[in-house]
C-alpha positions as CSV (number, residue, x, y, z in Angstrom):
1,X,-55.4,5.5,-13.7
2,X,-58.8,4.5,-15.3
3,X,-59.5,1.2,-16.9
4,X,-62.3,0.8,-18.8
5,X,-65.6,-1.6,-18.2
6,X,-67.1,-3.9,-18.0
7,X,-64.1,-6.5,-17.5
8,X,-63.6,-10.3,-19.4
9,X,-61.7,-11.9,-16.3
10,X,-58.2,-13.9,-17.6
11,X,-58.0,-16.6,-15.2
12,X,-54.9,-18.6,-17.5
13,X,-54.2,-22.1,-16.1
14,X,-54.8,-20.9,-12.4
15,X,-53.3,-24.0,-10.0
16,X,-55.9,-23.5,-7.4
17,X,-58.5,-20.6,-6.4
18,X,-55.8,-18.4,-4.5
19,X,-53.6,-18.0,-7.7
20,X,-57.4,-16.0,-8.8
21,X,-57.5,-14.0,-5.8
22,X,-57.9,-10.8,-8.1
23,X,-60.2,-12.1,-9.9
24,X,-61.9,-13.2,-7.2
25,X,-61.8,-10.1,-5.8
26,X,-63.7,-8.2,-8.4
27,X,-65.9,-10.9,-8.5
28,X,-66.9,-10.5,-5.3
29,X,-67.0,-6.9,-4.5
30,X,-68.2,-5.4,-8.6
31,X,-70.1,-8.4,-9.5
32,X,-72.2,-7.2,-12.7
33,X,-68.9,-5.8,-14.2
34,X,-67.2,-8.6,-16.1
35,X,-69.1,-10.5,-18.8
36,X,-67.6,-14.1,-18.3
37,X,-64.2,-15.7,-17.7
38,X,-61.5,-16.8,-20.0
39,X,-59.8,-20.3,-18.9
40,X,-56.9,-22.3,-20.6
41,X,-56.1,-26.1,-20.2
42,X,-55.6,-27.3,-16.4
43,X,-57.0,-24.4,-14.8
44,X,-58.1,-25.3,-10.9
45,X,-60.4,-21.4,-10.5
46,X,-63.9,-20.8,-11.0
47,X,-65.5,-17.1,-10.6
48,X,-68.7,-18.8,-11.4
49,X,-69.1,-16.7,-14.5
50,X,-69.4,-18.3,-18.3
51,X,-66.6,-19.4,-19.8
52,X,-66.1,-17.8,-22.7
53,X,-63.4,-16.8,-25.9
54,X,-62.3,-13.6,-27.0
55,X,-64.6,-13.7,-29.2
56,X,-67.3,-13.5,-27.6
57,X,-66.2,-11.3,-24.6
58,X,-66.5,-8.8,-27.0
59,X,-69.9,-9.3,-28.6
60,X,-70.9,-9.1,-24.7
61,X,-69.4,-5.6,-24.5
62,X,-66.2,-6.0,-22.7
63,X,-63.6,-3.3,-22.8
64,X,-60.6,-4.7,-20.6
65,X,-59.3,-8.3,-20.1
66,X,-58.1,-8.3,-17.0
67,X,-55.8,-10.9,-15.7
68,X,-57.1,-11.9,-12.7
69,X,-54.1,-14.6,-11.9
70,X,-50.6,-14.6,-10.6
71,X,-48.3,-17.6,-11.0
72,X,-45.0,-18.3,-9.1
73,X,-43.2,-15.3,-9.7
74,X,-45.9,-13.0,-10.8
75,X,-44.4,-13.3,-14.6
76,X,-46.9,-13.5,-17.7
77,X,-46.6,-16.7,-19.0
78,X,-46.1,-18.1,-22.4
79,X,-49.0,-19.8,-22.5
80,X,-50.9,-16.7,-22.1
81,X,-49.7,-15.3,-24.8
82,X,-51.9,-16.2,-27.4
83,X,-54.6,-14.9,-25.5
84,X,-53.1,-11.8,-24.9
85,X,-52.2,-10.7,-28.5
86,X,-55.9,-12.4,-29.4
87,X,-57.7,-9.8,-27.4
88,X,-55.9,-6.9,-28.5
89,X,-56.4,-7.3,-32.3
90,X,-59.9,-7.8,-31.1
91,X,-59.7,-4.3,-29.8
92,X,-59.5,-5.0,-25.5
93,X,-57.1,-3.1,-23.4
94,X,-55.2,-5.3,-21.0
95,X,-54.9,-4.7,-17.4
96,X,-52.9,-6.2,-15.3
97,X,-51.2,-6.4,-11.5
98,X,-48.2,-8.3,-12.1
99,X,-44.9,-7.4,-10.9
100,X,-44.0,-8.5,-14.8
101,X,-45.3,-5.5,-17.0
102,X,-47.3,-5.4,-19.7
103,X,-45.0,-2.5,-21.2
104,X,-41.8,-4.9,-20.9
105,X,-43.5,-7.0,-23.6
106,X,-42.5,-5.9,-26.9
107,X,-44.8,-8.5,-28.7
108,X,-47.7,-7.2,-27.0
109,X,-46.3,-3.3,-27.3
110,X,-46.0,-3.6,-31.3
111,X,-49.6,-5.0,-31.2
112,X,-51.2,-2.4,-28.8
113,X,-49.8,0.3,-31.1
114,X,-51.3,-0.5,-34.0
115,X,-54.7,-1.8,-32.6
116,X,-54.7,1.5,-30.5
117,X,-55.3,-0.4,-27.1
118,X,-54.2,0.1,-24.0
119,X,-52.0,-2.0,-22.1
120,X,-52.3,-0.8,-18.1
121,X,-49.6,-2.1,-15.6
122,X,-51.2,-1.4,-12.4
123,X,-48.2,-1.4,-10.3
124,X,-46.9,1.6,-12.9
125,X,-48.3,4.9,-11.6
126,X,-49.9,7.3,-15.0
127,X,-49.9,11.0,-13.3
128,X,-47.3,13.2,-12.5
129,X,-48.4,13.8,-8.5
130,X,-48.2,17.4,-6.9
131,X,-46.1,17.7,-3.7
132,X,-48.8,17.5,-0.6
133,X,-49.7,21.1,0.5
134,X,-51.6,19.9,3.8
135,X,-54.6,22.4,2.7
136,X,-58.1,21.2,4.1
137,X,-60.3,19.5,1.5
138,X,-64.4,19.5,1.8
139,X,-65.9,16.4,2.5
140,X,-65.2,13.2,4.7
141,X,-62.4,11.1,4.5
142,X,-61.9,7.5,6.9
143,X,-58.8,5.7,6.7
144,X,-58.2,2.1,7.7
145,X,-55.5,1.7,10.0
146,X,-53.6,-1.4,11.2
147,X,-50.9,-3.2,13.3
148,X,-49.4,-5.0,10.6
149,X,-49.4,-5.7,6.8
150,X,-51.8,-7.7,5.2
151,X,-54.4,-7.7,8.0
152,X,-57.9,-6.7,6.4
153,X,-57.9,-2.8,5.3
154,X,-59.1,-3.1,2.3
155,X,-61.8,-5.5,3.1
156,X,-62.5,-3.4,5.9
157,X,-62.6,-0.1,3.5
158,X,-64.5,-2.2,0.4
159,X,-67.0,-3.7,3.0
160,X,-67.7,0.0,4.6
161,X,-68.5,1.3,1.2
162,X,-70.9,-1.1,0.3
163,X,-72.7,-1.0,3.5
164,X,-72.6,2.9,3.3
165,X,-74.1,2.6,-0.2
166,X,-76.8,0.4,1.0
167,X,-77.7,3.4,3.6
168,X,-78.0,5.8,1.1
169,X,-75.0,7.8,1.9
170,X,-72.5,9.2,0.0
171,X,-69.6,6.8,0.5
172,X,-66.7,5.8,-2.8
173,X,-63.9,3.8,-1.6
174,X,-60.6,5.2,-2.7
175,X,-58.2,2.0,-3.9
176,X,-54.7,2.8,-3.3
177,X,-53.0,-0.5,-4.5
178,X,-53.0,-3.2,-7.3
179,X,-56.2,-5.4,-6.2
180,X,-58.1,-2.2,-5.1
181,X,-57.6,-0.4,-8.3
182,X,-58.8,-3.6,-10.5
183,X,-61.4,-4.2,-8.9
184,X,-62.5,-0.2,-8.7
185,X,-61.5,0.3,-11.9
186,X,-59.4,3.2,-11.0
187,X,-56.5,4.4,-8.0
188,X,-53.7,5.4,-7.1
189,X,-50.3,2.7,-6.9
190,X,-49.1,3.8,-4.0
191,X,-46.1,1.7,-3.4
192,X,-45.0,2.3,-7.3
193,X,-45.1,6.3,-6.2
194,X,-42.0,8.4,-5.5
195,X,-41.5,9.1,-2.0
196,X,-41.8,13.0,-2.1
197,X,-45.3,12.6,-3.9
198,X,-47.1,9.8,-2.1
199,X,-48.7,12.0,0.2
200,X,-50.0,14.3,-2.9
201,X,-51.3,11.7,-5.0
202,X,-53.6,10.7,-1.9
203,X,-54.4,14.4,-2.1
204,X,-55.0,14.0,-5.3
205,X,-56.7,10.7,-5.1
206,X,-59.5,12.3,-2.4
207,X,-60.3,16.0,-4.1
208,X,-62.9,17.6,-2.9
209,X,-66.1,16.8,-2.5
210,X,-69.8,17.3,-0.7
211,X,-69.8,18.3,2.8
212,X,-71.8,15.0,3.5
213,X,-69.5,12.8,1.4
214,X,-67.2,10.4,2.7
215,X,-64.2,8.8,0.9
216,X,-63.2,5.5,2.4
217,X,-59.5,5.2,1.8
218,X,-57.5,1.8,1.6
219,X,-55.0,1.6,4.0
220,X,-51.4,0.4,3.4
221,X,-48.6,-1.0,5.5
222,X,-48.6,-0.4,9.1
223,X,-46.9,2.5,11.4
224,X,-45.5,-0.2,13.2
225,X,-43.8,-2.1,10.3
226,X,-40.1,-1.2,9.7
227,X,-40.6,-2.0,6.1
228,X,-43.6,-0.2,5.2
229,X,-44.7,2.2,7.9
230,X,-43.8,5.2,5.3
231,X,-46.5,4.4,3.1
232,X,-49.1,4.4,6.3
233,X,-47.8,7.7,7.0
234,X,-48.3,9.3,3.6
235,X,-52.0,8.0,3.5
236,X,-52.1,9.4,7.1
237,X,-51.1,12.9,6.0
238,X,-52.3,13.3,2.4
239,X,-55.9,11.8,3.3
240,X,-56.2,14.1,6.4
241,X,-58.8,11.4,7.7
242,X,-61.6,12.6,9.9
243,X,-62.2,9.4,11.1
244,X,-59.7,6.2,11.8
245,X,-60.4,2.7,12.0
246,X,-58.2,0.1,13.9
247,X,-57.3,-3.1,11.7
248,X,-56.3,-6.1,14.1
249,X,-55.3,-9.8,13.5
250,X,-55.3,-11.1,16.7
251,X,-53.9,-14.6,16.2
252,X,-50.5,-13.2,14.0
253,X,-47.5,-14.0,16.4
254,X,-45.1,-11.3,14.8
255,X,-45.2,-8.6,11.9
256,X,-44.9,-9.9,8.5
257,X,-41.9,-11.2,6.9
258,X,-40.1,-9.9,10.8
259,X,-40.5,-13.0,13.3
260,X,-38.2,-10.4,15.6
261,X,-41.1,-7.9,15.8
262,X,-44.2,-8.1,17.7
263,X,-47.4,-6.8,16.5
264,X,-48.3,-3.6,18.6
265,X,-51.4,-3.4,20.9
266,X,-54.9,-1.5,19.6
267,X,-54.2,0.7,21.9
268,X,-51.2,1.7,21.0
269,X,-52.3,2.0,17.4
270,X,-55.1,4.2,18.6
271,X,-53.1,6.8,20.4
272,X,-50.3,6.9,17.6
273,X,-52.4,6.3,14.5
274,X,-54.0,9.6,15.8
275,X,-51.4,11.6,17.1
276,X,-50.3,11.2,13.3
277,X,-53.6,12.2,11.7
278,X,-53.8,15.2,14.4
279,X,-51.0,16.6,12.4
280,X,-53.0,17.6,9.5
281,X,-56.8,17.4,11.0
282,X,-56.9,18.2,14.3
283,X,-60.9,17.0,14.6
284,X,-59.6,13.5,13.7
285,X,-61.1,11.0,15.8
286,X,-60.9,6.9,16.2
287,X,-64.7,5.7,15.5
288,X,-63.8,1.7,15.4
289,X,-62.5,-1.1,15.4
290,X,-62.3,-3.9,12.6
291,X,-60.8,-7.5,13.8
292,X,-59.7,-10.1,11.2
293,X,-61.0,-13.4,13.0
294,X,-60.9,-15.7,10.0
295,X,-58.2,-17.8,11.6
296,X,-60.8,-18.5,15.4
297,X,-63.8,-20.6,15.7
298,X,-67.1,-18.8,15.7
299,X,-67.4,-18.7,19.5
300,X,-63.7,-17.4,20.1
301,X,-64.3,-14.7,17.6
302,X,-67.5,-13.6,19.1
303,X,-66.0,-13.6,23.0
304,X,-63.0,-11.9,21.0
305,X,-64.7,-9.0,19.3
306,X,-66.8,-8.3,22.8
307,X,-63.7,-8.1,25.1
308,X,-61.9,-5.4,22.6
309,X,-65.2,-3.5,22.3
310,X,-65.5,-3.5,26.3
311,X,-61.3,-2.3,26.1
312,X,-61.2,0.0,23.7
313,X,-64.6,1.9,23.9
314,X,-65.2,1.2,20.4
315,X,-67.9,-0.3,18.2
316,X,-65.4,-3.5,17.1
317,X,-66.8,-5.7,14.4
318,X,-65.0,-8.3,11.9
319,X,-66.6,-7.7,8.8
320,X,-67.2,-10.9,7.3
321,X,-68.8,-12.2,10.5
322,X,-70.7,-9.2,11.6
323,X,-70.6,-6.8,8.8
324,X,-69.6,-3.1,9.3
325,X,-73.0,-1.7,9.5
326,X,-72.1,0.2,13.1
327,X,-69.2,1.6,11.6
328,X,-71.3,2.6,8.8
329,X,-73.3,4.2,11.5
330,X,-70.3,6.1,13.6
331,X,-70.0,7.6,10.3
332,X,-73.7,8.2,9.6
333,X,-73.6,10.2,13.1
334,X,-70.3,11.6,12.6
């Protein structure tokens, strides 16, 4: 799916800056992209843009409102509705990352057809994905891979791609889930894709390319999580990553949402992870490792990242504290 830029951002009546956290996202990582932010009545997020109407969102050029907020529930609220129908008679599209679709929403249906606007559910996958054929691809491709859920990937993979960029190098980062794809503006949903293409649409997701071109692909899941290790293993086979990179949080006491399942070591990641990848690229290699410290004091995170680079071998960074530059560079030198 494509959505068109630049972006107003819809932050609705937000109750605090983590209901925002997509809009903060594309804030953060595209900033440039999104002419100003829409607010209602009690909201508690700021992007730091301009607040502005409809109105003027469009006079500044923007293409898509993007809702940038989830409430309890994920549902689109009726107090956004006014918004919502105001910006598509104006003539936006409407983008959105809510488990509540757009398309479930006649009102806003009946007005999108005869404005011709789009509405784009993100979670709702547009393209009829091949079956994965295994074939080698030209170009690079790194994965991020991690011992649990929700543990930095796509931070990791979004912070790699900048830095890349900043090099000169070739480097796109490949969004493979809701946040990802609004704040690239495109991507594949993986978790919303049927089982027997998941693997294909990452195929499909990372064509091919120049020799010295590297996609950075968002990981997903975990091979060690019960619940979600299927959608690691499709990004594992249909990316046919040349390089890995270890994701860690090392103060989580279990796996997500499973208190009965320890997280595995990074060493045990590294020597499945890549057993896995040697399936369908048998020059796949480990080049890093990328720790999550944002829950350890500066000092502890520092000693922290120097005893796992002395035990694994690996350039280790945590790329808020340190930023990703050597793994930039293991992929430089690759």
């Amino acid at each position: 799916m494509t959505i068109q830029q630049p972006y107003v951002l819809f932050l609705g009546d937000a109750p605090d800056p983590l209901a925002a956290k997509v809009a903060q996202g594309i804030k953060d990582w595209r900033p440039g992209i999104s002419v100003g932010q829409i607010t209602l009545p009690g909201c508690k997020a700021d992007m730091g843009l301009k607040n502005i109407s409809v109105k003027e969102a469009v006079s500044l050029g923007a293409k898509t409102l993007v809702i940038g907020v989830a409430n309890r529930g994920g549902l689109i609220s009726n107090k956004w509705m006014e918004v919502l129908k105001e910006a598509i008679v104006s003539g936006l599209d409407i983008a959105s990352g809510l488990h509540n679709l757009l398309r479930d929403e006649k009102e806003l249906v009946d007005l999108s057809k005869s404005n011709n606007t789009q509405l784009i559910d993100v979670r709702v996958p547009t393209i009829n994905y091949p079956i994965a054929d295994g074939k080698k691809r030209k170009g690079m491709r790194c994965l991020a891979v991690g011992t649990d859920c929700s543990i930095g990937k796509m931070y990791t993979a979004i912070a790699l791609e900048k830095e890349m960029s900043n090099m000169g190098l070739k480097a796109s980062f490949r969004a493979t889930g809701q946040t990802g794809i609004l704040i690239t503006g495109n991507g594949v949903p993986l978790d919303a894709v049927i089982a027997d293409f998941m693997a294909g649409s990452i195929e499909y997701l990372t064509p091919d390319n120049d020799d010295d071109h590297w996609d950075i692909i968002e990981g997903q899941g975990s091979l060690f999580h019960p619940s979600y290790s299927g959608v690691t293993m499709a990004l594992i086979h249909g990316g046919q990553p040349d390089a890995l990179i270890l994701c860690h949080e090392p103060t989580r006491e279990h796996m997500r949402g499973l208190p009965e399942y320890s997280l595995p070591s990074l060493k045990e990641l590294e020597n499945m992870a890549l057993k896995m990848a040697k399936v369908v690229n048998n020059n796949a290699r480990v080049v890093g490792v990328s720790i999550n410290t944002s829950s350890m004091k500066k000092d502890e995170a520092m000693e922290y990242l120097s005893k796992v680079e002395k035990e694994m071998k690996l350039p280790t960074v945590d790329p808020v504290l340190t930023g990703t530059k050597r793994l930039a560079e293991e992929l430089a030198n690759f």
